[in-house]
N, C-alpha and C positions, 0 to 999 in steps of 0.2 A: 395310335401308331404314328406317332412324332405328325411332323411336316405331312402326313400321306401325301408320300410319294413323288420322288424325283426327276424331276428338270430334264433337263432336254440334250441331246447330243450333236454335235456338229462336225458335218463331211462326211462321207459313204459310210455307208452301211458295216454294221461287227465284222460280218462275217465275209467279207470282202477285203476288209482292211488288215484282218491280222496277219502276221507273218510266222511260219513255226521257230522261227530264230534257232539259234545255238546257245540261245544266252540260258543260265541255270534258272531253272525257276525256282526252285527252294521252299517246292513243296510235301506232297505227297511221299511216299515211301517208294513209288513206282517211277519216283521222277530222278534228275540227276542230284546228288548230295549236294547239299547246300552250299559246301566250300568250296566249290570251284572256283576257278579264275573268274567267273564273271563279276565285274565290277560295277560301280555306280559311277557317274558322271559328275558326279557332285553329292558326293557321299560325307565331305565334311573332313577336314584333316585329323578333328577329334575323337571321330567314330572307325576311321577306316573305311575301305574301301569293295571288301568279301563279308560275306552274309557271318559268315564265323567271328572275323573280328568284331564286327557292330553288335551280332548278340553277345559275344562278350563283354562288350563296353556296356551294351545297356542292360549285362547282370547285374553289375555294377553300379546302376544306377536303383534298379530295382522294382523300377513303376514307370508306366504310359499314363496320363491323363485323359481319358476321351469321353465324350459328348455325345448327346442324340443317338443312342443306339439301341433299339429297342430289341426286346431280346428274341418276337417275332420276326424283325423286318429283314428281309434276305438270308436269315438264319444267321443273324450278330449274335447272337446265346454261343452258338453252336463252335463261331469263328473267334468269340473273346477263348470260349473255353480249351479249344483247341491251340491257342498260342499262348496260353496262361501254363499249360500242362508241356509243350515243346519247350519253350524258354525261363520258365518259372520266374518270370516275371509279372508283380500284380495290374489288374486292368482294370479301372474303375469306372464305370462310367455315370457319370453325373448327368441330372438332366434326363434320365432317355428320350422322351417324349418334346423334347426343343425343337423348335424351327431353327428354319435357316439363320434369321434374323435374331433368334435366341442365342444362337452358338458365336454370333460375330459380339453381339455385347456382357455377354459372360468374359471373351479375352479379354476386353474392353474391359471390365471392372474388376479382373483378378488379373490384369497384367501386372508380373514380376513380383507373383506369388507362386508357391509351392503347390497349389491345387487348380493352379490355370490349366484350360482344356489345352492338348499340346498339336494335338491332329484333330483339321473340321471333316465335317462329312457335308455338305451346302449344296443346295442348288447351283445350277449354273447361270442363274439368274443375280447372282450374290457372289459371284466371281472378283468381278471388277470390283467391286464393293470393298472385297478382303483387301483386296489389291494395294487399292487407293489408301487402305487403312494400313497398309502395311503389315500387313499380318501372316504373309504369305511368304514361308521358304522357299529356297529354288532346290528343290531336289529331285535326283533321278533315280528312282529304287532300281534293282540290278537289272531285270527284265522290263527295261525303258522300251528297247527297241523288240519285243514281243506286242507292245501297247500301241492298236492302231490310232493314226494321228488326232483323227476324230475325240478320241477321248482319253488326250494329254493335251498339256500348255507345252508349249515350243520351248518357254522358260525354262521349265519344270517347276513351277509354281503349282501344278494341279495334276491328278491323272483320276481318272473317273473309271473306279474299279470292277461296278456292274451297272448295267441297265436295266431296265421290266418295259411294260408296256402299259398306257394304264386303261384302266376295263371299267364296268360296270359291275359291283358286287352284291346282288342281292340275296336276302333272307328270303327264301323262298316257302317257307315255312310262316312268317309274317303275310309275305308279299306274295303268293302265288303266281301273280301274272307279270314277269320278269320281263323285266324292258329289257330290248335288244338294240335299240339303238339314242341316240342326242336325242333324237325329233318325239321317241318313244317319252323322253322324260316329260314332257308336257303335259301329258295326260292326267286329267283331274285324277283318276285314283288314288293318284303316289304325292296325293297333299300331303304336306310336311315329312315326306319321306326319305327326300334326296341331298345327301348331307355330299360338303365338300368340305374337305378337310382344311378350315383355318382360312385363313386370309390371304389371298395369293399375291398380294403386297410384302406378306412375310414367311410365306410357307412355299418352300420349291414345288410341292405336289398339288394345292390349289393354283399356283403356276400354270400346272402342269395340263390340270383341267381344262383353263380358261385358255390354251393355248387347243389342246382337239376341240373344246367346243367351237372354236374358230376355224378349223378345217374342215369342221362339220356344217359348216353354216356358207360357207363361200367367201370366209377367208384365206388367209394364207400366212406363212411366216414373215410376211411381211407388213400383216396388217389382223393384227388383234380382236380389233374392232367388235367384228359380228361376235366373240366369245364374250364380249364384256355385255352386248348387248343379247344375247340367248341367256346369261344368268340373270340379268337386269328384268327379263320377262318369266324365267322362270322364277324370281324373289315377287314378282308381283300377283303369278301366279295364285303363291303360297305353299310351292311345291319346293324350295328351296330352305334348308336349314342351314345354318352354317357352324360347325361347334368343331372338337377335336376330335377323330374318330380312332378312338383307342380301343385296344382290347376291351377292358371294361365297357364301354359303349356299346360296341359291338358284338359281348354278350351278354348284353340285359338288354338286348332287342331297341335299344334307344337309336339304332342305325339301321333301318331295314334297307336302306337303296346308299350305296357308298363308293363316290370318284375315287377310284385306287389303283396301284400299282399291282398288279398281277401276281407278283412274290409276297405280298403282304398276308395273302391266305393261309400258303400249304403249312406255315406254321403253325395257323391258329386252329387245322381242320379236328387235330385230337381236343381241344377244347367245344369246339362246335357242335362237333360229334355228341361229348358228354351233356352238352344244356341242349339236344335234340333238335337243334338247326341246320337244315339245309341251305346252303352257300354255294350259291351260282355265280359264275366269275366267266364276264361275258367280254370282249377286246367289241366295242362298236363299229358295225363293218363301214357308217358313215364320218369316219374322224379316227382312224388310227395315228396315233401320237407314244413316238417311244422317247425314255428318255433317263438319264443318268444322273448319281451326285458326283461330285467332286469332292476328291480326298487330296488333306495338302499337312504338310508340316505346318505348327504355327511357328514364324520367330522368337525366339526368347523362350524358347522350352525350358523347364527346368530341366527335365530329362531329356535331351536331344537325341541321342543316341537309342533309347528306347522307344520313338519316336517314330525314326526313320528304322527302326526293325518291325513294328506295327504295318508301317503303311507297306514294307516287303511283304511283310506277310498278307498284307488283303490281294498281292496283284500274285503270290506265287500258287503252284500247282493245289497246294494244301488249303488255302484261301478262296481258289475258285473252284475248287469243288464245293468249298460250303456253301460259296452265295448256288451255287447248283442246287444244293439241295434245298437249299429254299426258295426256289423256282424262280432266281433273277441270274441275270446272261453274263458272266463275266468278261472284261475287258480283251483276255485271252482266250477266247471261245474258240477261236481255230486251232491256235498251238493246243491248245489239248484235243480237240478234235483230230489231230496230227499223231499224238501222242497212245489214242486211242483209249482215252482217259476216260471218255463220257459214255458213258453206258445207255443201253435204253431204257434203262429203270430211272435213271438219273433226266434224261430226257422230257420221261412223261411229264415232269413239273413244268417244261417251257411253254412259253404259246410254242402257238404252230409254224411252221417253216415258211409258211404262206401269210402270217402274220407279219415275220420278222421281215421276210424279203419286201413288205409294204410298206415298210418306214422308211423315211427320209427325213432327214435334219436340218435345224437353222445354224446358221451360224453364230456367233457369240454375238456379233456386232447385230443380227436379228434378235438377240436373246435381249439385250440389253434396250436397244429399240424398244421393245413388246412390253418390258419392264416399265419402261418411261412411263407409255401410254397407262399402262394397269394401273399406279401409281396417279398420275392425275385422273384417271376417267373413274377407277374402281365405286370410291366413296361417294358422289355423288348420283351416280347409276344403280348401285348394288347394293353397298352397307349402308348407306344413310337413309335407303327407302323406308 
């Protein structure tokens, strides 16, 4: 499951920050029609400025490029097929299983070719990163100002179109005795059990890890530290494995204990189901850590237009009910709350309300900081023991 799982969000809480706006969301059938007047900020002179015009242009074009989307994670199967079948435009995506760092040097080596990725999906660790490379449009899909601050760029370089939370996911059918919290992974039993997904030098979601296990230990978003140093004891352990924790992995039992995003399951449960595993998916009550990717146009799209009609479609009514159904929080979680959109069926997939209302964010300039340190301390504490 790619990168497992997504980076971190900055400034108040979702569901504090949204606003129900008036702007069109441009999703669902229940919502206002797409063609309204609401416009983009920075929608491009070539594509226009209304949801109608840009999917017309990028009929026109006839393909979006996109990257790291696996077809479990937040229910991307669910949200490619849904805007393949609205716009009848093709969606390919390359890679599913890429980190963060995978998707920045893919544009890098297919730039201004006809199968460069056109929209990243990254950490927010890997922000500034695009940034610096220049790889980041400035665009405001129509529903900007639906999008609480916390998770857009001011530029509109970026907008971060769902969260999760990330949990502890054990095979409970392997592992019977289900760790509940950081401190619980210690314990001899769970030798060689406790996979983190990839490298958090390159993977927004082992990021993402090494940032709760810093909360959980008496760090803070200011100071990494104690996470780099709880995996560095759990690798000497022996209780630490480090590989990519993909579906395949994850049903041939090669993952019984797995750092993950919370939405990464309700996918896979009709697969689990059938290979007779039970999947316990636990939020650690010592180290709650929520956190988001960022979705951004790339410059130099082939397709630009179908492009910026992709990334509308992740932030509108039709978009955020899919990442709903696959049990991650969408950016607009109020306005449809507002809307009266979200159902209690739909619900049951989130964490708890008492979960959500426990998160707080670092800021970018915390993110990138924490990065620093990860980057020089990781390899000589962690991977090179």
């Amino acid at each position: 499951m790619r990168r497992l799982i997504p980076a971190i969000a900055a400034g108040a809480l979702l569901l504090a920050a949204c606003s129900s706006g008036s702007s069109d969301s441009g999703g669902s059938s229940s919502a206002a029609p797409e063609s309204s007047a609401a416009t983009s900020a920075a929608a491009g002179p070539d594509c226009g400025s209304t949801i109608d015009e840009i999917a017309a242009k990028a009929k026109e074009e006839g393909k979006v490029n996109l990257i790291a989307l696996p077809d479990t994670w937040a229910n991307y199967r669910g949200i490619i097929d849904s805007f393949v079948a609205k716009y009848g435009i093709e969606a390919p995506v390359m890679n599913p299983d890429a980190s963060s760092a995978d998707e920045l040097t893919a544009v890098e080596t297919l730039r201004g070719q006809p199968d460069m990725p056109e929209v990243l999906d990254i950490g927010p660790s890997f922000i500034q990163q695009a940034k610096d490379a220049g790889y980041l449009e400035s665009y405001k899909p129509v529903v900007w100002d639906e999008i609480p601050a916390s998770l857009k760029g001011e530029d509109g370089t970026w907008v971060g179109a769902y969260y999760g939370v990330l949990a502890i996911a054990t095979n409970a059918t392997i592992q019977p005795n289900v760790p509940k919290t950081w401190a619980d992974l210690k314990k001899p039993e769970y030798k060689g059990q406790v996979t983190i997904n990839g490298d958090p030098r390159e993977a927004g979601a082992a990021f993402a890890a090494v940032m709760a296990a810093s909360l959980a230990n008496g760090g803070s978003f200011d100071d990494i530290m104690p996470g780099i140093e709880y995996f560095s004891e759990l690798k000497k352990l022996g209780n630490l494995q480090t590989i990519d924790v993909t579906e395949a992995a994850v049903l041939s039992g090669e993952v019984p204990i797995a750092l993950d995003w919370t939405y990464n399951f309700p996918g896979l449960k009709p697969a689990l189901d059938e290979a007779g595993f039970d999947f316990q998916v636990i939020v650690p009550a010592d180290g709650v850590y929520g956190g988001y990717y960022a979705q951004s146009v790339v410059t130099e799209a082939p397709h630009p237009c179908a492009a910026r009609l992709w990334l509308n479609h992740l932030v509108s009514d039709e978009g955020a009910l899919g990442y709903l159904e696959g049990g991650a929080i969408p950016a607009r979680y109020a306005a449809l709350l507002d809307k009266g959109l979200i159902t209690p069926e739909v619900a049951a997939n989130l964490p708890s309300a008492e979960t959500i209302a426990a998160i707080s964010f670092p800021t970018q300039a915390q993110i990138d900081a924490a990065k620093a340190v990860i980057t020089e301390q990781w390899g000589p504490m962690v991977a090179d023991l």
